[in-house]
PyMOL commands that place a pseudoatom at each C-alpha (Angstrom):
pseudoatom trace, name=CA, resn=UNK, resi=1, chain=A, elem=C, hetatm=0, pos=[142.935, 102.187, 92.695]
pseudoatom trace, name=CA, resn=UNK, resi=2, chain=A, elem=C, hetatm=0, pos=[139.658, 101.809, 94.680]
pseudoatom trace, name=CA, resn=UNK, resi=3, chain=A, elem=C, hetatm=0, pos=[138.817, 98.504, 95.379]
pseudoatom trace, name=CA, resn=UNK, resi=4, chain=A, elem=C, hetatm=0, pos=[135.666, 98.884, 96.865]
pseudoatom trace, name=CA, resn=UNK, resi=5, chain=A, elem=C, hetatm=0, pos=[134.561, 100.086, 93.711]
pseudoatom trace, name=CA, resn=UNK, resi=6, chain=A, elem=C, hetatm=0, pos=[134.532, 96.537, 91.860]
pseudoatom trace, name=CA, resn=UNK, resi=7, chain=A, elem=C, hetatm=0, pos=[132.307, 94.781, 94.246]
pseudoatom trace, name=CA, resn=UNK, resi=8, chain=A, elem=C, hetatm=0, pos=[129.719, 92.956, 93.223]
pseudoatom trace, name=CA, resn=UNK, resi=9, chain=A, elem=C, hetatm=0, pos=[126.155, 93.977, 94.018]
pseudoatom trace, name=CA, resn=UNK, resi=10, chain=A, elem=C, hetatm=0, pos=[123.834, 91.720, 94.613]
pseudoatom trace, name=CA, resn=UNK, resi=11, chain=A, elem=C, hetatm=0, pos=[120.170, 92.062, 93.763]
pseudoatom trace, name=CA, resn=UNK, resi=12, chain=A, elem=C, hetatm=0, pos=[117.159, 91.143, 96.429]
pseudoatom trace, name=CA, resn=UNK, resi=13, chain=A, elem=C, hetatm=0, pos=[113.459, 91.539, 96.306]
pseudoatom trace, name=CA, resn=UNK, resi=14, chain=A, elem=C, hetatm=0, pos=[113.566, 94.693, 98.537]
pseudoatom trace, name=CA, resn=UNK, resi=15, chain=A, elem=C, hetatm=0, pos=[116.482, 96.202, 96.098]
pseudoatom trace, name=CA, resn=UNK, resi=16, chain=A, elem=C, hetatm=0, pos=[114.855, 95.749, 93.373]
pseudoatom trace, name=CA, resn=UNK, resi=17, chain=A, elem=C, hetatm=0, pos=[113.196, 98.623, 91.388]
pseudoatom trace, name=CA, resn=UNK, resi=18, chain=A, elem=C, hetatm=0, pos=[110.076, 96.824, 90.300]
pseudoatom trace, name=CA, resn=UNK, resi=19, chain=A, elem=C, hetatm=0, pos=[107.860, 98.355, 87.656]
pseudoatom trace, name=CA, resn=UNK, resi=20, chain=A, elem=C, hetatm=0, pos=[104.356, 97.848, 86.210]
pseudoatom trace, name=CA, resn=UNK, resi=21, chain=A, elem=C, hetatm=0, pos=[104.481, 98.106, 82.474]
pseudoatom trace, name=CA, resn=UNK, resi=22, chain=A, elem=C, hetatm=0, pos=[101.472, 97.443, 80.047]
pseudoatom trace, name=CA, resn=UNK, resi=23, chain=A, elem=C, hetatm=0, pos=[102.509, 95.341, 76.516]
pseudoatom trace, name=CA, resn=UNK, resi=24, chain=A, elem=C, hetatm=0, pos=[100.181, 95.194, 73.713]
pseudoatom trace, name=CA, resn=UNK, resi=25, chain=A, elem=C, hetatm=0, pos=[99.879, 92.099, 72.398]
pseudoatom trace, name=CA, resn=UNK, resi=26, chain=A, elem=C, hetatm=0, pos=[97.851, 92.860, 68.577]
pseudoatom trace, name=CA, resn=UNK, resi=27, chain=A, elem=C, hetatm=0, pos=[99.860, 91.897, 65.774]
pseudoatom trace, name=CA, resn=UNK, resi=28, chain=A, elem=C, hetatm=0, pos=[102.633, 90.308, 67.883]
pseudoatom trace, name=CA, resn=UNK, resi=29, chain=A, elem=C, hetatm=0, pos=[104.003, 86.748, 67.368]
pseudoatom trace, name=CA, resn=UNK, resi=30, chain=A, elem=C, hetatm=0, pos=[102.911, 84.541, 70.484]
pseudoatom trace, name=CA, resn=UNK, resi=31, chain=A, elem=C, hetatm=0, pos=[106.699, 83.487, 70.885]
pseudoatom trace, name=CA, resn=UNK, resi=32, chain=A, elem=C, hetatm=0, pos=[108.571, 86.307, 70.287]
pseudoatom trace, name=CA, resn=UNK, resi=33, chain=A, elem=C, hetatm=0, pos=[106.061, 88.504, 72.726]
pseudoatom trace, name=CA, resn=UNK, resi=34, chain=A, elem=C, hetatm=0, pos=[106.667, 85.533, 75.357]
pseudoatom trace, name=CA, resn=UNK, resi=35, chain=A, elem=C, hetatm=0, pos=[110.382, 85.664, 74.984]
pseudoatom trace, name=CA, resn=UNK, resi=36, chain=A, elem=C, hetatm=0, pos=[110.284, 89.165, 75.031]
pseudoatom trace, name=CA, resn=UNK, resi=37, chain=A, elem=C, hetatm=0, pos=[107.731, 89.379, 78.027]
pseudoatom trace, name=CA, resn=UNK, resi=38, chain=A, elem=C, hetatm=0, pos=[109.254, 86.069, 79.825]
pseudoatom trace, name=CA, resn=UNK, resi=39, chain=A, elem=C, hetatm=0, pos=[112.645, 88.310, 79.884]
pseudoatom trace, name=CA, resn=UNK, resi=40, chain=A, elem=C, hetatm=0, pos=[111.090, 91.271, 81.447]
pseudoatom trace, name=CA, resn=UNK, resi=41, chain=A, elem=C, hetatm=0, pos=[109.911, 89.251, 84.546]
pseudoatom trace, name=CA, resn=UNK, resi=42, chain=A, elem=C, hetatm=0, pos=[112.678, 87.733, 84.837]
pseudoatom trace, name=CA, resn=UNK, resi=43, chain=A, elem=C, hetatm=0, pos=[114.407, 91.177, 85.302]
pseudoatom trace, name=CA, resn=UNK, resi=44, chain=A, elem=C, hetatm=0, pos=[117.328, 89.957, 82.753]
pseudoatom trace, name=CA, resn=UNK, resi=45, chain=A, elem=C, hetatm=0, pos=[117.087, 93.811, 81.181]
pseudoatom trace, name=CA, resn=UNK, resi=46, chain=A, elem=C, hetatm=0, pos=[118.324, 95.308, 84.141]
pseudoatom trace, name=CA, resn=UNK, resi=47, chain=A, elem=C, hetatm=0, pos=[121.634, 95.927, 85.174]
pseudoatom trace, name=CA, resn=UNK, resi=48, chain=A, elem=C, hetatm=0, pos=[121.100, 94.478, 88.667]
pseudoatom trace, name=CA, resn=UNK, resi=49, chain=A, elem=C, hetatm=0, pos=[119.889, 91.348, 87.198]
pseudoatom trace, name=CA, resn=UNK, resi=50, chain=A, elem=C, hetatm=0, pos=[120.715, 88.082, 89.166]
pseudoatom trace, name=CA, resn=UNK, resi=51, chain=A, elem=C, hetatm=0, pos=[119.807, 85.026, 88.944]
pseudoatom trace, name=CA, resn=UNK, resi=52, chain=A, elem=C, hetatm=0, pos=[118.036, 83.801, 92.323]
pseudoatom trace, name=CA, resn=UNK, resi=53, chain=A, elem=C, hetatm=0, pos=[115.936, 86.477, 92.931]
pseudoatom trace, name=CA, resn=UNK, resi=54, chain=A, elem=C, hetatm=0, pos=[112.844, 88.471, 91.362]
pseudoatom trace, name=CA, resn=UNK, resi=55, chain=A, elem=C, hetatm=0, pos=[114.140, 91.612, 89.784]
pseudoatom trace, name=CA, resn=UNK, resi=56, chain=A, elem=C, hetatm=0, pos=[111.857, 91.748, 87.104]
pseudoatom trace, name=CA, resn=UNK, resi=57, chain=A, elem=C, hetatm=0, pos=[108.887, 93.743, 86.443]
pseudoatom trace, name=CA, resn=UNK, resi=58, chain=A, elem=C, hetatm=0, pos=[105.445, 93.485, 86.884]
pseudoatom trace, name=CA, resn=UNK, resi=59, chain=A, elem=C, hetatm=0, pos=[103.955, 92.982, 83.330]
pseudoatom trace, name=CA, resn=UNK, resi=60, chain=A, elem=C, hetatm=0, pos=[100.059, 93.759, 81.829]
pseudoatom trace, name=CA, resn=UNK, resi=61, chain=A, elem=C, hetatm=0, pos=[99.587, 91.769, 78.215]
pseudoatom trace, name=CA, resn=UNK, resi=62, chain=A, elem=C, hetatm=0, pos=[96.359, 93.280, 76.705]
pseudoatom trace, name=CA, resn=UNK, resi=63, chain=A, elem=C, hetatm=0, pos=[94.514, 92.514, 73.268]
pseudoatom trace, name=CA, resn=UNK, resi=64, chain=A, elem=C, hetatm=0, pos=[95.598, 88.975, 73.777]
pseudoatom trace, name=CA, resn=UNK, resi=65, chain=A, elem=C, hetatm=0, pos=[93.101, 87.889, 71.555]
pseudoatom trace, name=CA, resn=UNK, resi=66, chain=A, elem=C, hetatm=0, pos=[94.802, 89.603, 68.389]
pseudoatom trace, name=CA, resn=UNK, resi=67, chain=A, elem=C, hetatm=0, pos=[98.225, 87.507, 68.764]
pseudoatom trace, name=CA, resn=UNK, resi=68, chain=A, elem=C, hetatm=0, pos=[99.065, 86.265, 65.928]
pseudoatom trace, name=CA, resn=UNK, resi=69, chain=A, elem=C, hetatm=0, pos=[100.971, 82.701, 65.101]
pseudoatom trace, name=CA, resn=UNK, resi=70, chain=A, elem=C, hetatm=0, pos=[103.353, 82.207, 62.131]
pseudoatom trace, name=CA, resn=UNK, resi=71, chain=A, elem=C, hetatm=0, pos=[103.403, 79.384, 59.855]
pseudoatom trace, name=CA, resn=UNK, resi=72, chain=A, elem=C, hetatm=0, pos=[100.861, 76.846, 59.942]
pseudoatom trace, name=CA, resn=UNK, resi=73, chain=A, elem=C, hetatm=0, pos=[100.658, 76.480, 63.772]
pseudoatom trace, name=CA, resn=UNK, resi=74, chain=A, elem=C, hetatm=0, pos=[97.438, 77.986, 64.619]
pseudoatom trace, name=CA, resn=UNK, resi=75, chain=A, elem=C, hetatm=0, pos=[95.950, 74.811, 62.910]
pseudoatom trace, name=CA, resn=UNK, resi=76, chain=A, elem=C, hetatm=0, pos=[99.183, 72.384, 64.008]
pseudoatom trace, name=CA, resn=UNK, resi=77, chain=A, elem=C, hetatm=0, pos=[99.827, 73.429, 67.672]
pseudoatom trace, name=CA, resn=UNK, resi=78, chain=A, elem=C, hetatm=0, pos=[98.642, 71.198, 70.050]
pseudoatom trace, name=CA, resn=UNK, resi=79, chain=A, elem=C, hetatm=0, pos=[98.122, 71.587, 73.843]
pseudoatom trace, name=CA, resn=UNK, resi=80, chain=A, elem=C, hetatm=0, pos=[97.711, 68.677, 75.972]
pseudoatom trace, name=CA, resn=UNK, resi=81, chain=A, elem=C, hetatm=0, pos=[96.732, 67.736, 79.360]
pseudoatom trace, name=CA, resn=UNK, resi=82, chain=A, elem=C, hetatm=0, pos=[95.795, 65.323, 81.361]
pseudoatom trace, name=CA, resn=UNK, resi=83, chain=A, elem=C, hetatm=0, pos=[92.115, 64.957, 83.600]
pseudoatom trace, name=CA, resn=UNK, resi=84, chain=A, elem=C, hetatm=0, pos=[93.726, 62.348, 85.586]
pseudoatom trace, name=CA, resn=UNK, resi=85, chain=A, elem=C, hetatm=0, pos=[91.485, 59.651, 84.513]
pseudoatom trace, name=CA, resn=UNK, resi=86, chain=A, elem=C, hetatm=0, pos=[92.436, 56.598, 82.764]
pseudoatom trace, name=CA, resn=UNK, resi=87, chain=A, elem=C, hetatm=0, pos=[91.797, 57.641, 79.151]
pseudoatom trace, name=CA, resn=UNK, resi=88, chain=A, elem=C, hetatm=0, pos=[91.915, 61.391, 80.155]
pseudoatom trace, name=CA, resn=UNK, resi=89, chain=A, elem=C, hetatm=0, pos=[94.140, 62.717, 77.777]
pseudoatom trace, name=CA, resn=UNK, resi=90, chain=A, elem=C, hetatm=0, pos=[92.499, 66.005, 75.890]
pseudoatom trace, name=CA, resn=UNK, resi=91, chain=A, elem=C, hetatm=0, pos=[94.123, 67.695, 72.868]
pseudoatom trace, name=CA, resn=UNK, resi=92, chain=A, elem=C, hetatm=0, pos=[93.268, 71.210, 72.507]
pseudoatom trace, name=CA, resn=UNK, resi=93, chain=A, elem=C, hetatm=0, pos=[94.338, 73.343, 68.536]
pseudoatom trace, name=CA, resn=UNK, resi=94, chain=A, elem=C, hetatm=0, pos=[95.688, 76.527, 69.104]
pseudoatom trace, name=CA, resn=UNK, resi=95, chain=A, elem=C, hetatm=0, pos=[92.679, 78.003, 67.414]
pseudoatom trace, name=CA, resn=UNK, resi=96, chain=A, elem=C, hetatm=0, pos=[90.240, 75.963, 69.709]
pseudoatom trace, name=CA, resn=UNK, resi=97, chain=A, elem=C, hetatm=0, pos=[92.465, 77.603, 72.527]
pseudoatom trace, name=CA, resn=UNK, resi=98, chain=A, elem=C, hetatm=0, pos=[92.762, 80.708, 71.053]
pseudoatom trace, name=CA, resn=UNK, resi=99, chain=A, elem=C, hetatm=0, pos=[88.621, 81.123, 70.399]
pseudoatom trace, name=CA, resn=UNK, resi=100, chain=A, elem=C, hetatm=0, pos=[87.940, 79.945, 74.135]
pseudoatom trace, name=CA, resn=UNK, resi=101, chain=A, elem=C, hetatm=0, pos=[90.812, 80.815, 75.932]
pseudoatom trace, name=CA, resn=UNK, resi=102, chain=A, elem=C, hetatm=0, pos=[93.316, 83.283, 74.460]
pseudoatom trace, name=CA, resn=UNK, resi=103, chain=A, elem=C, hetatm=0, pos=[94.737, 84.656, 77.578]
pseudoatom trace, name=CA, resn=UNK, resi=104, chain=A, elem=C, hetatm=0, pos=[95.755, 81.434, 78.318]
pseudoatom trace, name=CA, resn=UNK, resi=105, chain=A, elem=C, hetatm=0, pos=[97.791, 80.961, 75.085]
pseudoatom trace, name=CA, resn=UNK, resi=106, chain=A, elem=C, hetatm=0, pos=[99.968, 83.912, 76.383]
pseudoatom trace, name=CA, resn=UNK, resi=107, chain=A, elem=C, hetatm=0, pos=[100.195, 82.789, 80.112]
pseudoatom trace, name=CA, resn=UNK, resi=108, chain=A, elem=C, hetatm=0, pos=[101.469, 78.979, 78.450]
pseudoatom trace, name=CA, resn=UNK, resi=109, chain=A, elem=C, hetatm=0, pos=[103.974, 80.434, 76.389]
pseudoatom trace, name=CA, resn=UNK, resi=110, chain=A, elem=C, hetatm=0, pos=[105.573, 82.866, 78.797]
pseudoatom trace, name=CA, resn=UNK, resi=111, chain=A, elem=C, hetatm=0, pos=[105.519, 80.121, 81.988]
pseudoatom trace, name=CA, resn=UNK, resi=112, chain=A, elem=C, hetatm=0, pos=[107.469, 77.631, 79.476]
pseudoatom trace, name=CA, resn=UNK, resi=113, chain=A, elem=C, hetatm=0, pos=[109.783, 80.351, 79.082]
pseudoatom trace, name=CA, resn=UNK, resi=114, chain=A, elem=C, hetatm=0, pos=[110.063, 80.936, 82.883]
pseudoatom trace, name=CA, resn=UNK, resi=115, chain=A, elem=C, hetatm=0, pos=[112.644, 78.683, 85.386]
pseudoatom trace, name=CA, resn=UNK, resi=116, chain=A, elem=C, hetatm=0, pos=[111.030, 75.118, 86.344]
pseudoatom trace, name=CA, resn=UNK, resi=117, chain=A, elem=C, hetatm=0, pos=[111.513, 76.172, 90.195]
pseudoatom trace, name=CA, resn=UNK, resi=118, chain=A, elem=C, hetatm=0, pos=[109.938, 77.371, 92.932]
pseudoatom trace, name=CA, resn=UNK, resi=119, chain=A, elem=C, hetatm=0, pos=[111.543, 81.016, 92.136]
pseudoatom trace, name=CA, resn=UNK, resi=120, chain=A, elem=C, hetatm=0, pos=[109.846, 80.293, 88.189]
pseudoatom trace, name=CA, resn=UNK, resi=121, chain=A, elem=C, hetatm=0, pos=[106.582, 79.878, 89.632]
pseudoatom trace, name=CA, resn=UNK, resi=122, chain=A, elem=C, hetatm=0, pos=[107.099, 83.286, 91.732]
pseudoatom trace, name=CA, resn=UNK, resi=123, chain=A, elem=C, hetatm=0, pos=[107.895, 85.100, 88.777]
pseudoatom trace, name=CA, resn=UNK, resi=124, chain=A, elem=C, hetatm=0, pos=[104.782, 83.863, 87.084]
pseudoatom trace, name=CA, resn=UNK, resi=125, chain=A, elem=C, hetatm=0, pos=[102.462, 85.580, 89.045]
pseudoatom trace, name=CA, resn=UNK, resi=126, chain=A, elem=C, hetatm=0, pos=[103.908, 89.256, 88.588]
pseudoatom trace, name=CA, resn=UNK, resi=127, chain=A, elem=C, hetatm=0, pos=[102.266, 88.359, 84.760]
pseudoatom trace, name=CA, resn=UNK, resi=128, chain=A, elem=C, hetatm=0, pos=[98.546, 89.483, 84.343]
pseudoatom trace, name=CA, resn=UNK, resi=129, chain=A, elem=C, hetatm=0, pos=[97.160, 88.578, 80.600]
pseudoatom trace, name=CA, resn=UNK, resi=130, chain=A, elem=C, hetatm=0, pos=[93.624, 90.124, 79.859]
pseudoatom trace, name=CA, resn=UNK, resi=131, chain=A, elem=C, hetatm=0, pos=[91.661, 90.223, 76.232]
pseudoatom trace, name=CA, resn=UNK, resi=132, chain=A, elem=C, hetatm=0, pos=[90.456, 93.503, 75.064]
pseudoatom trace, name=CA, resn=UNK, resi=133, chain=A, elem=C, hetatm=0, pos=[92.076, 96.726, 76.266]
pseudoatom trace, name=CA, resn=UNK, resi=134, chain=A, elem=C, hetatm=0, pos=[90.772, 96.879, 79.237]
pseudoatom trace, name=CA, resn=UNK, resi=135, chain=A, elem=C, hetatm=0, pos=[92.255, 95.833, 82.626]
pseudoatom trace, name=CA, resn=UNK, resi=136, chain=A, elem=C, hetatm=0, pos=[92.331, 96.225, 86.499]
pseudoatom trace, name=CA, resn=UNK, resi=137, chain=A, elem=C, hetatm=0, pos=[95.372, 97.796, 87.013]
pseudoatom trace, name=CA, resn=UNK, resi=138, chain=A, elem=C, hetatm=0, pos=[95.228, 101.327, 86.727]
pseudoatom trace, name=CA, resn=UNK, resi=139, chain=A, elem=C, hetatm=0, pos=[95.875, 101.784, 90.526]
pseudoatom trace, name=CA, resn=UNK, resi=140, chain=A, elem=C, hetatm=0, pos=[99.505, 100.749, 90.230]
pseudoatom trace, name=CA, resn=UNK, resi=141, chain=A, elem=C, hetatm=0, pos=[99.980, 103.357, 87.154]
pseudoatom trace, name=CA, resn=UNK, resi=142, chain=A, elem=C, hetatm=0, pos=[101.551, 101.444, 84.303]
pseudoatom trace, name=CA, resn=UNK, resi=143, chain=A, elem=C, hetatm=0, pos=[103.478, 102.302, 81.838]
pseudoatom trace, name=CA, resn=UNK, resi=144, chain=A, elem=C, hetatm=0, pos=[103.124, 101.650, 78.292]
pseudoatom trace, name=CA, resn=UNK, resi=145, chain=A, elem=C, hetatm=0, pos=[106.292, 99.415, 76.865]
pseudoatom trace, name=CA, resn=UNK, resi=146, chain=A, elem=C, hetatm=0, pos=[106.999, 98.910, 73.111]
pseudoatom trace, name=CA, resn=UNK, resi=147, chain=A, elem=C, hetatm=0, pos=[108.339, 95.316, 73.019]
pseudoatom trace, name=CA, resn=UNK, resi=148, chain=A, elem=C, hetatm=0, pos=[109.663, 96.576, 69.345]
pseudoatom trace, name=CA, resn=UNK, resi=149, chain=A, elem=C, hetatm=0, pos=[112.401, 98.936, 71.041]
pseudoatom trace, name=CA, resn=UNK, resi=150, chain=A, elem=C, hetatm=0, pos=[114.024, 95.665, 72.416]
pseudoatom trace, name=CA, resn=UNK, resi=151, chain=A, elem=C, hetatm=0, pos=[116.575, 93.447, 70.998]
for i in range(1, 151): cmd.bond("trace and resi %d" % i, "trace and resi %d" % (i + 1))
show_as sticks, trace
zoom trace
């Protein structure tokens, strides 16, 4: 039997076969398209996935204005943060978020999803969330992904 044949390859940023792919976020669940999208960066759909290193792909969330929430939490969800002031705490409805800010909706979900570590933060970047249809990426020719076709 051939040994050699069992070793185990390790992924690195210069073996890995990064792609740019373009999700469409209308009519999608905010968590399930940041699970789904959150797993894509990370590169865990890949058969050279590892751990330490970015083998995911580059991904382009459009229409993230039309995301939908289930339940009751577009009125329940709460985002907080902090100004740093003594009494600076600000509470923020999904909906307020969602009117003002609904990239950023998308962009918290998926960055919860990601690792809290220095590599998490790296993989956070290769995410690019716009509203409408419309975005600035046509250079790096994207491909369309159906988030339906995974598990």
């Amino acid at each position: 039997m051939d040994t050699l044949s069992y070793k185990t390859v390790s992924g690195n940023k210069e073996t890995a076969d990064k792609k740019w792919l373009v999700v469409d976020a209308e009519g999608q669940t905010v968590g399930r398209l940041a699970s789904k999208v959150a797993k894509i960066i990370r590169g865990k759909h890949k058969p050279n996935f590892t751990p330490h290193a970015d083998c995911g792909d580059n991904v382009i969330v459009i229409n993230a204005e039309k995301v939908s929430f289930s339940g009751t939490k577009l009125g329940d969800k709460e985002y907080v943060r902090y100004t740093g002031y003594p009494g600076g705490q600000r509470i923020t409805t999904a909906e307020q978020m969602l009117k003002k800010h609904p990239e950023r909706v998308i962009e918290k979900a998926v960055k919860g999803m990601l690792p809290k570590n220095r590599l998490g933060r790296h993989l956070f970047t290769n995410l690019k969330v716009y509203t409408g249809t419309e975005h600035k990426h046509e250079a790096q020719k994207p491909e369309v992904f159906n988030l339906d076709s995974m598990k």
